[in-house]
N, CA, C and O atoms as CSV, one atom per row, in Angstrom:
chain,resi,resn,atom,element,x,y,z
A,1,UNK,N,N,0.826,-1.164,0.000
A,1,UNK,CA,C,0.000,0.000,0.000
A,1,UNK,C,C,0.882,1.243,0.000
A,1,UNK,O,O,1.901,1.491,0.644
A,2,UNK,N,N,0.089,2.080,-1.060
A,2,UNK,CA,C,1.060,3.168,-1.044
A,2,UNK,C,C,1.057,4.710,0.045
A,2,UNK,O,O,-0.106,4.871,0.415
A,3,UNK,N,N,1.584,5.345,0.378
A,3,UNK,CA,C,1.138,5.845,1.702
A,3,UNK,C,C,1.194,7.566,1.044
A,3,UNK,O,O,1.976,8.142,0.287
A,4,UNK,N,N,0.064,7.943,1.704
A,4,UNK,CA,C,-0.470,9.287,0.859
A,4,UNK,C,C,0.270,10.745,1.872
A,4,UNK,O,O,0.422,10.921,3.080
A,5,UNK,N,N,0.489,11.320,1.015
A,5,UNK,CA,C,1.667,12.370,1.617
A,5,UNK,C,C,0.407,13.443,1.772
A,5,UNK,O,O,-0.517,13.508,0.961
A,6,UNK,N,N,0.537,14.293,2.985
A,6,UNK,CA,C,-0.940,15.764,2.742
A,6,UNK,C,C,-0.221,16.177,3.394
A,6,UNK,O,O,0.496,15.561,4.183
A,7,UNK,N,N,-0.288,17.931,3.092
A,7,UNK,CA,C,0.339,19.220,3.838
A,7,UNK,C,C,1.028,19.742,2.672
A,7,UNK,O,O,0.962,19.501,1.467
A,8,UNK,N,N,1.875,20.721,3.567
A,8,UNK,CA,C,2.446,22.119,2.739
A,8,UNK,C,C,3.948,21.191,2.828
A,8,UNK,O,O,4.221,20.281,3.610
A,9,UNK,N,N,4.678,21.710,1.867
A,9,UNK,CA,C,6.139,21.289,1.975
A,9,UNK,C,C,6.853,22.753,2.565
A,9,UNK,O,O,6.148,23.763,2.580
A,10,UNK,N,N,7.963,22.805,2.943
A,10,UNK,CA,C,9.117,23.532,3.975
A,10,UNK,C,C,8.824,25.075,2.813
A,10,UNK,O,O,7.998,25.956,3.050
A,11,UNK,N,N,9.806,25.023,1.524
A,11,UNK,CA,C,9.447,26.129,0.640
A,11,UNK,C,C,7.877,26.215,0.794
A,11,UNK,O,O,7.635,26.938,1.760
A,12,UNK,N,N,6.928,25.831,0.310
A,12,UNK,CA,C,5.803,26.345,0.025
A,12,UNK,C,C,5.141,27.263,1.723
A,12,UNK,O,O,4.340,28.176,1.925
A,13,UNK,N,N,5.799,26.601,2.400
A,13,UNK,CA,C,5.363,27.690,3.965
A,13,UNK,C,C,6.336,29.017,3.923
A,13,UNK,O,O,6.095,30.028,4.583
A,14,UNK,N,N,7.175,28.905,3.277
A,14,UNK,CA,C,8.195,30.091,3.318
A,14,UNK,C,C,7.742,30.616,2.667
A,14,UNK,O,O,6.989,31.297,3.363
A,15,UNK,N,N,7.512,30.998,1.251
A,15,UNK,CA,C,6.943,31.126,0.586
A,15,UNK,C,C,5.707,31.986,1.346
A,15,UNK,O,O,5.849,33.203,1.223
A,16,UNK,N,N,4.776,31.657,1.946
A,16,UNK,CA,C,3.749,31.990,2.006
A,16,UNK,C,C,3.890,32.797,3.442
A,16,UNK,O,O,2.938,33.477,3.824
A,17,UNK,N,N,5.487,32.678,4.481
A,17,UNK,CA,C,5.624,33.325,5.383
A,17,UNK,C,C,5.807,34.698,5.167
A,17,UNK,O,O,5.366,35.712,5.708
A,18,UNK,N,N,6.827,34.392,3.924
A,18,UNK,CA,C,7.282,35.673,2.985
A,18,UNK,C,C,6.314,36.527,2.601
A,18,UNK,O,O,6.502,37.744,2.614
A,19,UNK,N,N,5.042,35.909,2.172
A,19,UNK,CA,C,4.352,36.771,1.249
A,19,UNK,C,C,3.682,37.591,2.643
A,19,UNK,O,O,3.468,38.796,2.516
A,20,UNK,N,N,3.344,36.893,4.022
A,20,UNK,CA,C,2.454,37.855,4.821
A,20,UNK,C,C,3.100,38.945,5.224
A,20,UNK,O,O,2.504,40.014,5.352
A,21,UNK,N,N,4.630,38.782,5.518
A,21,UNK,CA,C,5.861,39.712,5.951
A,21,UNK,C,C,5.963,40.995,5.297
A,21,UNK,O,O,6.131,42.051,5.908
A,22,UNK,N,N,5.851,40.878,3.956
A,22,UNK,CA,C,5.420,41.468,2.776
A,22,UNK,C,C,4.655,43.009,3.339
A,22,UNK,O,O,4.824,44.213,3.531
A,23,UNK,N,N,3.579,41.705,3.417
A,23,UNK,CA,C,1.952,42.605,3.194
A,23,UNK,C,C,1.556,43.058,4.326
A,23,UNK,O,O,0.643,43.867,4.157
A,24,UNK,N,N,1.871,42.881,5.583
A,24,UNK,CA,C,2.539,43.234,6.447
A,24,UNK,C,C,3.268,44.547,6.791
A,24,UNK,O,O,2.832,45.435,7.524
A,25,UNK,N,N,4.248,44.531,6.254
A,25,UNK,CA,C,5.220,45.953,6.287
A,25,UNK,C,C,4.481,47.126,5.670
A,25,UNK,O,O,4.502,48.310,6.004
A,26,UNK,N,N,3.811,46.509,4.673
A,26,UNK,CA,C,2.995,47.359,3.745
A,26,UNK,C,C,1.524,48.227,4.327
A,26,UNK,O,O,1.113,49.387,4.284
A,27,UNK,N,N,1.071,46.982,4.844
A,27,UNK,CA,C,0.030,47.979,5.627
A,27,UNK,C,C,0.236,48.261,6.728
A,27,UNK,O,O,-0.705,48.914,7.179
A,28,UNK,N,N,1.363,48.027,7.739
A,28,UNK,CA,C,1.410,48.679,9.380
A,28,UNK,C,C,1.466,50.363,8.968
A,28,UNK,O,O,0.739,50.970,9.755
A,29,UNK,N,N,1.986,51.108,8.165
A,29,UNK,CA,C,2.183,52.446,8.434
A,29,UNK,C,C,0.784,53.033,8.238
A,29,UNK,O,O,0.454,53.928,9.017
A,30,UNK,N,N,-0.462,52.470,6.877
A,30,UNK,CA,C,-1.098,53.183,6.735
A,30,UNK,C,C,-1.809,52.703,7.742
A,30,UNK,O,O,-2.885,53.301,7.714
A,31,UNK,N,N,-1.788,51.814,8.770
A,31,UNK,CA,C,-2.714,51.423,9.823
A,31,UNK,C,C,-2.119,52.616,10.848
A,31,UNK,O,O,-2.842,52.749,11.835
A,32,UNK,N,N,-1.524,53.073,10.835
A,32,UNK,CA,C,-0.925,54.370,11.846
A,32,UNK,C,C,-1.424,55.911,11.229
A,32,UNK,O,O,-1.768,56.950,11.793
A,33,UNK,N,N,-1.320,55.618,10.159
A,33,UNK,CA,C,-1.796,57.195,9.891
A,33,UNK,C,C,-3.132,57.100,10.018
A,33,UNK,O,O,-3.781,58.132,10.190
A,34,UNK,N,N,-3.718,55.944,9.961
A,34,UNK,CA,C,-5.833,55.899,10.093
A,34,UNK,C,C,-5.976,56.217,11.747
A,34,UNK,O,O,-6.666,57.121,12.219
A,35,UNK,N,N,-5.236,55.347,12.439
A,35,UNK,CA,C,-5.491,55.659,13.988
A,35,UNK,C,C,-4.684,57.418,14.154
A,35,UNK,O,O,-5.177,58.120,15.037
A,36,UNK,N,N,-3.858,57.852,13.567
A,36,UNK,CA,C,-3.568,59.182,13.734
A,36,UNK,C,C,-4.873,59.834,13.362
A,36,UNK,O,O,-5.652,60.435,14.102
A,37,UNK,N,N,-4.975,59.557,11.840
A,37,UNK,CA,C,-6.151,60.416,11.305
A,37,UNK,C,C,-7.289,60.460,12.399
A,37,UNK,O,O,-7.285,61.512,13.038
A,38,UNK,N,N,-8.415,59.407,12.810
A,38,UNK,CA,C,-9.064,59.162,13.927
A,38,UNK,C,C,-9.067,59.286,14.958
A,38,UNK,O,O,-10.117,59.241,15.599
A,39,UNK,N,N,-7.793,59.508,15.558
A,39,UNK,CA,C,-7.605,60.703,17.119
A,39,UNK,C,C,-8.034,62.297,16.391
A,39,UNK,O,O,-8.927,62.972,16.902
A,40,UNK,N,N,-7.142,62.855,14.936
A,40,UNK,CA,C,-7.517,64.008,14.708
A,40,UNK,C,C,-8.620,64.405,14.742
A,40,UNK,O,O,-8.956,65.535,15.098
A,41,UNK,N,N,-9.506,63.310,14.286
A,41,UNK,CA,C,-11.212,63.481,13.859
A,41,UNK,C,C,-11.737,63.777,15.259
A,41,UNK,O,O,-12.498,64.741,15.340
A,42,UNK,N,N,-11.443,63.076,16.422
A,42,UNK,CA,C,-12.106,62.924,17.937
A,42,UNK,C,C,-11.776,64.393,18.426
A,42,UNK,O,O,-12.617,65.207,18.810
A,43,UNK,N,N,-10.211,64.625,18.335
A,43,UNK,CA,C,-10.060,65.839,18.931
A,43,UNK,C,C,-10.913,67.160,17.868
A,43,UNK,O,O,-11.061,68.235,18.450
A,44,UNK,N,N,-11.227,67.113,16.991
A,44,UNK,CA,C,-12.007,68.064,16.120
A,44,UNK,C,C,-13.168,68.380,16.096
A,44,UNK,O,O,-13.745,69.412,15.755
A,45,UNK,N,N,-13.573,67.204,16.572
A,45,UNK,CA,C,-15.117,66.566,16.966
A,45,UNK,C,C,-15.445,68.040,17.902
A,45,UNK,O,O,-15.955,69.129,17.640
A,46,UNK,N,N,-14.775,67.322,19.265
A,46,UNK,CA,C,-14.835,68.175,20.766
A,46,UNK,C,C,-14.210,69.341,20.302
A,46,UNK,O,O,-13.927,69.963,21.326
A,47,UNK,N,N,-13.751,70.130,19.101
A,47,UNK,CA,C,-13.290,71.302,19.267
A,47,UNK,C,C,-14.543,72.635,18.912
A,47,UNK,O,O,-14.828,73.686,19.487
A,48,UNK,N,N,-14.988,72.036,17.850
A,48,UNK,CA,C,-16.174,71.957,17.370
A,48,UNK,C,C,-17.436,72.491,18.176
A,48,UNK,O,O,-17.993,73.589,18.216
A,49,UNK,N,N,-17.660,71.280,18.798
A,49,UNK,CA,C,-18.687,71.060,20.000
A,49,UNK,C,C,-18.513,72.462,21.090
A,49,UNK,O,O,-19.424,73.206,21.454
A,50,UNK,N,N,-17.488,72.520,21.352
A,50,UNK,CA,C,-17.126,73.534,22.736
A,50,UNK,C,C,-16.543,75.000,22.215
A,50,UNK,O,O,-16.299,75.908,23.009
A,51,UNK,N,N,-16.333,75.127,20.643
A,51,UNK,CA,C,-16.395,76.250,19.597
A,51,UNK,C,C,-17.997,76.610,19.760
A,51,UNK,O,O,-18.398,77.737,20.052
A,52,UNK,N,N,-18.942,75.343,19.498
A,52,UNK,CA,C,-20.268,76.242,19.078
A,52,UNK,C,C,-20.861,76.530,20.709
A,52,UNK,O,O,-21.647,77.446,20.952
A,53,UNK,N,N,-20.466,75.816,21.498
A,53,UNK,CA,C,-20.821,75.980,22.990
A,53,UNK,C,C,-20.298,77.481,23.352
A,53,UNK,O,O,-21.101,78.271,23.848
A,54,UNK,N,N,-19.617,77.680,23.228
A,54,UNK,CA,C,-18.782,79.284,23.656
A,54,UNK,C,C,-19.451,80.333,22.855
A,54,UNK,O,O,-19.879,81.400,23.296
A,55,UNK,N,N,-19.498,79.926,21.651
A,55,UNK,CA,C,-20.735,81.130,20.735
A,55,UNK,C,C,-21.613,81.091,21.308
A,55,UNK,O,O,-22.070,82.147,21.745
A,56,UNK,N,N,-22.197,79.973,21.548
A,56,UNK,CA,C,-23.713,80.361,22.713
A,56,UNK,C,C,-24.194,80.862,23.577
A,56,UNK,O,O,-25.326,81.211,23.912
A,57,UNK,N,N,-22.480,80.904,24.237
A,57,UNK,CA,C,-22.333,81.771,25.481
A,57,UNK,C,C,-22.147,82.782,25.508
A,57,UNK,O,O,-22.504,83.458,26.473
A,58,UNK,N,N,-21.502,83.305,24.446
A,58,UNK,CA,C,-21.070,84.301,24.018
A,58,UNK,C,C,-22.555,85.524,23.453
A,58,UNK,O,O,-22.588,86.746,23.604
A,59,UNK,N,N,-23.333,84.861,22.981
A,59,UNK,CA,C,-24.387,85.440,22.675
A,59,UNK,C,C,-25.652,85.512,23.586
A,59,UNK,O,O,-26.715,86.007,23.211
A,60,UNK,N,N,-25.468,85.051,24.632
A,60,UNK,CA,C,-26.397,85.148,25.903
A,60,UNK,C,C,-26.048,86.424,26.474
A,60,UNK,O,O,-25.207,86.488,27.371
A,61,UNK,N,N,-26.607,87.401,26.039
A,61,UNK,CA,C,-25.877,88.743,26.806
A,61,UNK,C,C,-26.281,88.688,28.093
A,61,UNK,O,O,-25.561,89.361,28.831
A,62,UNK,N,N,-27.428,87.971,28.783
A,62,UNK,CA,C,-27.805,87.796,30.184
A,62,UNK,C,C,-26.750,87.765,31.035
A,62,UNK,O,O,-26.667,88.341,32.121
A,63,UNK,N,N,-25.550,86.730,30.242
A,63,UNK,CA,C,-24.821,86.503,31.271
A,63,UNK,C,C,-23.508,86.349,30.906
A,63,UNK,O,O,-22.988,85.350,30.411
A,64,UNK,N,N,-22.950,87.517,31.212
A,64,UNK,CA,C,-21.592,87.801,31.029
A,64,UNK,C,C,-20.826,87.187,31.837
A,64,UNK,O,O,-21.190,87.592,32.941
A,65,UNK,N,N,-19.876,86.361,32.005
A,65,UNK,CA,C,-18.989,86.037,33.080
A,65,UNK,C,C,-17.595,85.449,32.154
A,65,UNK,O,O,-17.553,85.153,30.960
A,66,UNK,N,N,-16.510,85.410,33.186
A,66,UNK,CA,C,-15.274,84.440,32.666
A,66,UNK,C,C,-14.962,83.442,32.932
A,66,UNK,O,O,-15.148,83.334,34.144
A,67,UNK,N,N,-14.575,82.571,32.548
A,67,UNK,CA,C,-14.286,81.135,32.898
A,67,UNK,C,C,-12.886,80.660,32.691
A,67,UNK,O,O,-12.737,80.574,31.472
A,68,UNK,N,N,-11.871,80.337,33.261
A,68,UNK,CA,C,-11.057,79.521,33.087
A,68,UNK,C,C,-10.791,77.676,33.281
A,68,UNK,O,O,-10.989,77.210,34.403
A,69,UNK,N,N,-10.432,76.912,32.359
A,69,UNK,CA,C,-10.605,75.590,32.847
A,69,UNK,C,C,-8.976,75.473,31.410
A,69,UNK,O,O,-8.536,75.987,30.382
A,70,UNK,N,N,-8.708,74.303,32.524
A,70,UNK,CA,C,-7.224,73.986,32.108
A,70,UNK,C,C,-7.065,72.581,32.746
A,70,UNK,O,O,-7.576,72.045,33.729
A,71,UNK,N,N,-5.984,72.114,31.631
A,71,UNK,CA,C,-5.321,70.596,31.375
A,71,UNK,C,C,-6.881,69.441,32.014
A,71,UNK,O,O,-7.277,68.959,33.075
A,72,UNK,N,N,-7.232,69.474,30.763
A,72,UNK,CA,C,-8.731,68.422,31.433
A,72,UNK,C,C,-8.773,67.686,30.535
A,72,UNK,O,O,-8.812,68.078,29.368
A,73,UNK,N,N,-8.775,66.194,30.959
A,73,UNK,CA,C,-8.123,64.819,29.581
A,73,UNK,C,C,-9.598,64.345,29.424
A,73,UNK,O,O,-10.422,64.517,30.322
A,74,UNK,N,N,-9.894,63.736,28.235
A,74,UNK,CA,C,-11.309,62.946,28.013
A,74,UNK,C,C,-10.802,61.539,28.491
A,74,UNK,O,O,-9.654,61.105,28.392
A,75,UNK,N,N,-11.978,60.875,29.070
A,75,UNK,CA,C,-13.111,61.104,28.926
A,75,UNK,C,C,-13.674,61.852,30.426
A,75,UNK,O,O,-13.727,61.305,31.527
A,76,UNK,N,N,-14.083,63.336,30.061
A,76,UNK,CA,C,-14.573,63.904,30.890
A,76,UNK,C,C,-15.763,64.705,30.755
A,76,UNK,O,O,-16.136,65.050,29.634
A,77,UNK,N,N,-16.507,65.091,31.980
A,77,UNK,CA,C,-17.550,66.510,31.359
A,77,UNK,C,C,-16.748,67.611,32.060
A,77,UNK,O,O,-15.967,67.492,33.003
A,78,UNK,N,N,-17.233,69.064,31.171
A,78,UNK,CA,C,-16.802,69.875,31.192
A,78,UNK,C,C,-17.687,70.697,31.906
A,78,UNK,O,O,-18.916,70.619,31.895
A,79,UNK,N,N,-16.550,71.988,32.915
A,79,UNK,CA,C,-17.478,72.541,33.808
A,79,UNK,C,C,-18.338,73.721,32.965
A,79,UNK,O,O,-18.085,73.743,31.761
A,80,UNK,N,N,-19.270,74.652,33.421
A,80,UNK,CA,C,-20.361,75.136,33.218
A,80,UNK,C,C,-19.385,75.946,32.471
A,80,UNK,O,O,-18.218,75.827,32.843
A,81,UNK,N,N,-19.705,76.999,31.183
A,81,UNK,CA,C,-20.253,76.618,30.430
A,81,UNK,C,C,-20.282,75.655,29.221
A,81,UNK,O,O,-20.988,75.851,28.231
A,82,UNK,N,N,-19.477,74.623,29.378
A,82,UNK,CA,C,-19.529,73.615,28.823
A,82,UNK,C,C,-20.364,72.558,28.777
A,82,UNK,O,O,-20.760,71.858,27.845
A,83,UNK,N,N,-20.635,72.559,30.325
A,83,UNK,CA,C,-21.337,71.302,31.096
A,83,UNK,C,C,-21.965,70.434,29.925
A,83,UNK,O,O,-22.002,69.264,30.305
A,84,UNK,N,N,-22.393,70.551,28.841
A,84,UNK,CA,C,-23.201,69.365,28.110
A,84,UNK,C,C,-22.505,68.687,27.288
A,84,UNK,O,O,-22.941,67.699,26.696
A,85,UNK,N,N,-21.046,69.268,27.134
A,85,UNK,CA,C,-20.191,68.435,26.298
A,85,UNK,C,C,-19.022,67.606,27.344
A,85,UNK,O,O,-18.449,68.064,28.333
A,86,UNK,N,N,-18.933,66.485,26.842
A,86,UNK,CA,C,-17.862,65.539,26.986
A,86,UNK,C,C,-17.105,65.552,26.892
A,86,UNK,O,O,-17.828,66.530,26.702
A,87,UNK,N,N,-15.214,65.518,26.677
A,87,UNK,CA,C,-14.283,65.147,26.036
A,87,UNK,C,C,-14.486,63.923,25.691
A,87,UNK,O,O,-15.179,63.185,26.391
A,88,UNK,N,N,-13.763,63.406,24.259
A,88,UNK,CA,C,-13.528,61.926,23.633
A,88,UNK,C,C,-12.150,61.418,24.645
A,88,UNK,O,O,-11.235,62.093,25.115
A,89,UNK,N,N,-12.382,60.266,24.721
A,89,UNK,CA,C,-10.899,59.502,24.991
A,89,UNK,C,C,-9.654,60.051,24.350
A,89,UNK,O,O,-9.577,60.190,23.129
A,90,UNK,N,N,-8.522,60.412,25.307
A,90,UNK,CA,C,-7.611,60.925,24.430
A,90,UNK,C,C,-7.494,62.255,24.349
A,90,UNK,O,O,-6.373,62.698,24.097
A,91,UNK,N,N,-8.431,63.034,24.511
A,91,UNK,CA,C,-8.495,64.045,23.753
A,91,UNK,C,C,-8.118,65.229,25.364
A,91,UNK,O,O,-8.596,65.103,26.492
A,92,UNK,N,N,-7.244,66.165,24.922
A,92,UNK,CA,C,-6.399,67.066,25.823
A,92,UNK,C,C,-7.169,68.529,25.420
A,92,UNK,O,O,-7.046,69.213,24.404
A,93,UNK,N,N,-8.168,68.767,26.850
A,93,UNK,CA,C,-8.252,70.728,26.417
A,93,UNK,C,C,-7.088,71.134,27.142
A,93,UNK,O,O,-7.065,70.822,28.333
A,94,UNK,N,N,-5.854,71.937,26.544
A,94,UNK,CA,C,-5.313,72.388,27.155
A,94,UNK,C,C,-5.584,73.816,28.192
A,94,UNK,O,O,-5.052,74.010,29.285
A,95,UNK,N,N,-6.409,74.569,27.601
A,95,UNK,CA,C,-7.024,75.683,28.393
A,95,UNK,C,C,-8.164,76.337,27.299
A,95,UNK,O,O,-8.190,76.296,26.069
A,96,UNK,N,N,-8.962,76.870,28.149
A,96,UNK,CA,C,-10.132,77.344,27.528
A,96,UNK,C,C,-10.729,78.629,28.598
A,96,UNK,O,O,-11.243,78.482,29.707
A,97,UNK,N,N,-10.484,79.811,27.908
A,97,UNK,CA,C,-10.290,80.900,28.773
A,97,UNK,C,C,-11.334,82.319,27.903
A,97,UNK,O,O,-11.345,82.685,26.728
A,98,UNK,N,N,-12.128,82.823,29.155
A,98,UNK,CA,C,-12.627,83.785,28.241
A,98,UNK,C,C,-12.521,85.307,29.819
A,98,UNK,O,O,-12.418,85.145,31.035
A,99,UNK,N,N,-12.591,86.307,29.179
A,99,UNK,CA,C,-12.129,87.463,30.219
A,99,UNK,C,C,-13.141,88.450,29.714
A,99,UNK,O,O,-13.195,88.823,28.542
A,100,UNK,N,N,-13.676,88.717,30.359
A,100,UNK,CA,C,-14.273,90.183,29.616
A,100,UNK,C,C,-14.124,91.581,31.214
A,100,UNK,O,O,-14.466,91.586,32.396
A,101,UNK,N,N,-13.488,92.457,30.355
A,101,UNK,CA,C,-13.402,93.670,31.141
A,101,UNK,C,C,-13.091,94.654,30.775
A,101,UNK,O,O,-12.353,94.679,29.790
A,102,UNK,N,N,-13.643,96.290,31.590
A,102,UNK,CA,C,-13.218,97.071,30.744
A,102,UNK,C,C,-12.800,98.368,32.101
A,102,UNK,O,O,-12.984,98.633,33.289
A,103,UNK,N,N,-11.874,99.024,30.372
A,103,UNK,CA,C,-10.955,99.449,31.583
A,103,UNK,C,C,-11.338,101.438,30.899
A,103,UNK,O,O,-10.707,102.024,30.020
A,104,UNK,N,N,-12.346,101.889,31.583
A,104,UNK,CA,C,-12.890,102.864,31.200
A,104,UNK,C,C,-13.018,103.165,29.775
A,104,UNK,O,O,-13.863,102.405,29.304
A,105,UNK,N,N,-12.393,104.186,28.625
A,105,UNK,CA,C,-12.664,104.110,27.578
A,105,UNK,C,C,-12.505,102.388,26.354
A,105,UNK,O,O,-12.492,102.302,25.126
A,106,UNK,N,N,-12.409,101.282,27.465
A,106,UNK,CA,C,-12.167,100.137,26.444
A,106,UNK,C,C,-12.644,99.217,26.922
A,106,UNK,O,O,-12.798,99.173,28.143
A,107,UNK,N,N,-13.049,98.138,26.057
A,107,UNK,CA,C,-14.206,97.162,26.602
A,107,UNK,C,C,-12.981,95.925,25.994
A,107,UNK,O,O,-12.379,95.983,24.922
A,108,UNK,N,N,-12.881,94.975,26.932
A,108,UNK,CA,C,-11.973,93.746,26.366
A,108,UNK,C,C,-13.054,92.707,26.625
A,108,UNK,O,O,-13.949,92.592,27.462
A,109,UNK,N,N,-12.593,91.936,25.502
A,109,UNK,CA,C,-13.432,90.115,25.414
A,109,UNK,C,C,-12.279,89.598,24.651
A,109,UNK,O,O,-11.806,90.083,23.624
A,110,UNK,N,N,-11.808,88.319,25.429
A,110,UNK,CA,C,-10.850,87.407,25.112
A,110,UNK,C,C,-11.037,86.311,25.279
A,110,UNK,O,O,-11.106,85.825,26.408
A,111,UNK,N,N,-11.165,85.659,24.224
A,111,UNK,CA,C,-11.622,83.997,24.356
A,111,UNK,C,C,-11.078,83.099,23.727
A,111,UNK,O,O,-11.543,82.659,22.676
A,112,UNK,N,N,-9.838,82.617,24.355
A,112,UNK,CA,C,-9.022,81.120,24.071
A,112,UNK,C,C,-9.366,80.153,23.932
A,112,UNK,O,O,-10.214,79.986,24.809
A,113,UNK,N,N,-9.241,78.912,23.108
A,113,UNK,CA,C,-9.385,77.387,23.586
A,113,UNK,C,C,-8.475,76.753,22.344
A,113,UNK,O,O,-8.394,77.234,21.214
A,114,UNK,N,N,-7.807,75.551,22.836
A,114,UNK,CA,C,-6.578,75.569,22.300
A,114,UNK,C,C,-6.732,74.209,23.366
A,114,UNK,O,O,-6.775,74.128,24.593
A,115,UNK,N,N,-6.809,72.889,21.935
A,115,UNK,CA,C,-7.125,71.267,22.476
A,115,UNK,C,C,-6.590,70.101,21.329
A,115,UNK,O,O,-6.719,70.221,20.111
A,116,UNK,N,N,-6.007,69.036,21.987
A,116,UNK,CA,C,-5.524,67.976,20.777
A,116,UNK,C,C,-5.983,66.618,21.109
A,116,UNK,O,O,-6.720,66.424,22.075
A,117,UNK,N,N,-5.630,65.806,20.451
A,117,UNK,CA,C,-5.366,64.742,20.965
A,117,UNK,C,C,-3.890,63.934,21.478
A,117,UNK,O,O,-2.910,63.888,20.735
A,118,UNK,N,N,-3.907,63.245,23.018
A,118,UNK,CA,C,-2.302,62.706,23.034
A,118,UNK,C,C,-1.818,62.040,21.893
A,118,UNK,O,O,-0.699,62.417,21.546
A,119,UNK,N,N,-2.249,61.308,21.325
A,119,UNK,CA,C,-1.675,60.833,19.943
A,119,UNK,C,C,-1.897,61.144,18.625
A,119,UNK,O,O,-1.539,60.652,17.555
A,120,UNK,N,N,-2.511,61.991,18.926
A,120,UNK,CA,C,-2.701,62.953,17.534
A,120,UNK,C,C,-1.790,63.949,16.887
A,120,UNK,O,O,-1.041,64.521,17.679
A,121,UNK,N,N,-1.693,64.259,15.731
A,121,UNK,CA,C,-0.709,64.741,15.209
A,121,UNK,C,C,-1.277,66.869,14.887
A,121,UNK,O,O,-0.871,67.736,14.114
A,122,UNK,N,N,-2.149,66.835,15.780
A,122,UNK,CA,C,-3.010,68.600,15.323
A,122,UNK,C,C,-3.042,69.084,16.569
A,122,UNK,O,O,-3.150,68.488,17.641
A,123,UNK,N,N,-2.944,70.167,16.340
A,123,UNK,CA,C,-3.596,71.125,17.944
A,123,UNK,C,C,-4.614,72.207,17.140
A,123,UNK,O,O,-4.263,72.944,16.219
A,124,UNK,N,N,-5.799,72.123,17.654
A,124,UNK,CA,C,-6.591,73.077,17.349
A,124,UNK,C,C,-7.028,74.481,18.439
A,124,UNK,O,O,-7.451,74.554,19.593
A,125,UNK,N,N,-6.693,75.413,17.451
A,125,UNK,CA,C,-6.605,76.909,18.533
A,125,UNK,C,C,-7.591,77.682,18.143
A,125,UNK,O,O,-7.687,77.947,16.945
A,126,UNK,N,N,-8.616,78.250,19.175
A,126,UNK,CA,C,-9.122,79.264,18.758
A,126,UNK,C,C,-8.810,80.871,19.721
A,126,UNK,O,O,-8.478,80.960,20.903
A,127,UNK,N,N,-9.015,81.799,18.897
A,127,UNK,CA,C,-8.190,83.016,19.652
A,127,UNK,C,C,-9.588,84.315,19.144
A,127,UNK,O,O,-9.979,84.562,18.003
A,128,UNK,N,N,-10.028,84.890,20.378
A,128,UNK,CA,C,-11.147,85.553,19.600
A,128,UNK,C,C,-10.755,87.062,20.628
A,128,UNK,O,O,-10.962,87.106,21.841
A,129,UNK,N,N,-10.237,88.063,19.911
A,129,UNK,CA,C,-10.149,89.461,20.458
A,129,UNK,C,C,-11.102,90.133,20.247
A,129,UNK,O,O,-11.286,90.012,19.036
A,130,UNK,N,N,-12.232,91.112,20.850
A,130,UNK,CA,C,-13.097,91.684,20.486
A,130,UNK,C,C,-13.622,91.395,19.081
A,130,UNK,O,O,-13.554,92.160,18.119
A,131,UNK,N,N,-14.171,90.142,19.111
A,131,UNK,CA,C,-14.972,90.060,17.618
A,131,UNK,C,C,-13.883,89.848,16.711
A,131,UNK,O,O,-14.457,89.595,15.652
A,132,UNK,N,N,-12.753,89.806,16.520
A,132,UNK,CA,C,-11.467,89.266,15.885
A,132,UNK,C,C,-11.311,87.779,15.670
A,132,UNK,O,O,-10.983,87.239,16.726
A,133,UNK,N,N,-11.412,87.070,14.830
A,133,UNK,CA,C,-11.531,85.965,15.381
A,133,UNK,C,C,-10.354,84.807,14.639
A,133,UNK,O,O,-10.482,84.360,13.500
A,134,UNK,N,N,-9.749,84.627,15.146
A,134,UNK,CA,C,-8.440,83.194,14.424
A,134,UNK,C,C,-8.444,81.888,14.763
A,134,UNK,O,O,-8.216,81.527,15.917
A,135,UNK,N,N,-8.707,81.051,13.773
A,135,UNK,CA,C,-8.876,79.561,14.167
A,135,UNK,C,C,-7.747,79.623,13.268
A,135,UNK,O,O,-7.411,80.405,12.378
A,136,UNK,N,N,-7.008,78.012,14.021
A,136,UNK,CA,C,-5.831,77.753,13.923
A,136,UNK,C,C,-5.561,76.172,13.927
A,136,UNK,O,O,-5.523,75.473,14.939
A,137,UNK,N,N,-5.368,75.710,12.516
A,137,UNK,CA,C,-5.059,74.153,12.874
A,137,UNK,C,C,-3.396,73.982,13.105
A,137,UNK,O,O,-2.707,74.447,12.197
A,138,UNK,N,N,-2.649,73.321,14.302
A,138,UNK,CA,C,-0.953,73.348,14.036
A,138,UNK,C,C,-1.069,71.687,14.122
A,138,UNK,O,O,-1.603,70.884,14.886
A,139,UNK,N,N,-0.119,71.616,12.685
A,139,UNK,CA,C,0.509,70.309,12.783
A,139,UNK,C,C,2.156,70.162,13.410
A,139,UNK,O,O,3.268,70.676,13.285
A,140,UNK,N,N,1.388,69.006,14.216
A,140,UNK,CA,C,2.863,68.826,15.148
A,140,UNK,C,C,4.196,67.621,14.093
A,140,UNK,O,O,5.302,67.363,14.567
């Protein structure tokens, strides 16, 4: 009786070790720039969110006040006037600052916020001087 040989031979596994090694090398980087890209998106998300939150506030003339809040990591809630937004996982407000005062002939309003993600490759800034207003994407 003749005896039946089944499986891969030594080359044909190399061969096929080779080819994953390959394909492999090939996609680990763009698998890094998608999880980069996707922290950017999270931190943009919440920049967004707490951009249109501050206009809101900003347009409540009822209630003028200043707020400072600094180094606050997601996943968190944010104090008043934020309170309804979240941070995403990851995601760093570095400070978020608004001042209003005036100093007889001059009226000041200054409103910072300036947030990334830890593994993200952006910092998003906003800088608003009396109605002046600069948004700012920095790539790190």
């Amino acid at each position: 009786m003749k005896k039946v040989e089944c499986g891969f031979s030594h080359l044909e596994m190399l061969v096929v070790v080779a080819l994953v090694g390959i394909l492999a090398t090939l996609a680990i980087p763009d698998f890094r720039d998608f999880k980069k890209l996707a922290h950017n998106s999270a931190a943009q998300s919440d920049y967004v969110n707490i951009r249109s939150a501050m206009l809101a506030d900003r347009n409540n003339q009822n209630q003028k006040h200043s707020y400072l809040i600094y180094h606050k990591s997601g996943p968190s809630k944010l104090p008043v006037p934020f309170n309804s937004i979240s941070l995403s996982q990851g995601v760093e407000l570095n400070y978020a600052y608004k001042v209003d005062f005036n100093l007889g002939l001059f009226d000041f309003d200054i409103t910072l916020i300036q947030l990334r993600h830890r593994q993200g490759s952006k910092i998003f800034r906003y800088l608003d001087i009396n109605g002046n207003v600069n948004e700012r994407v920095i790539n790190l």
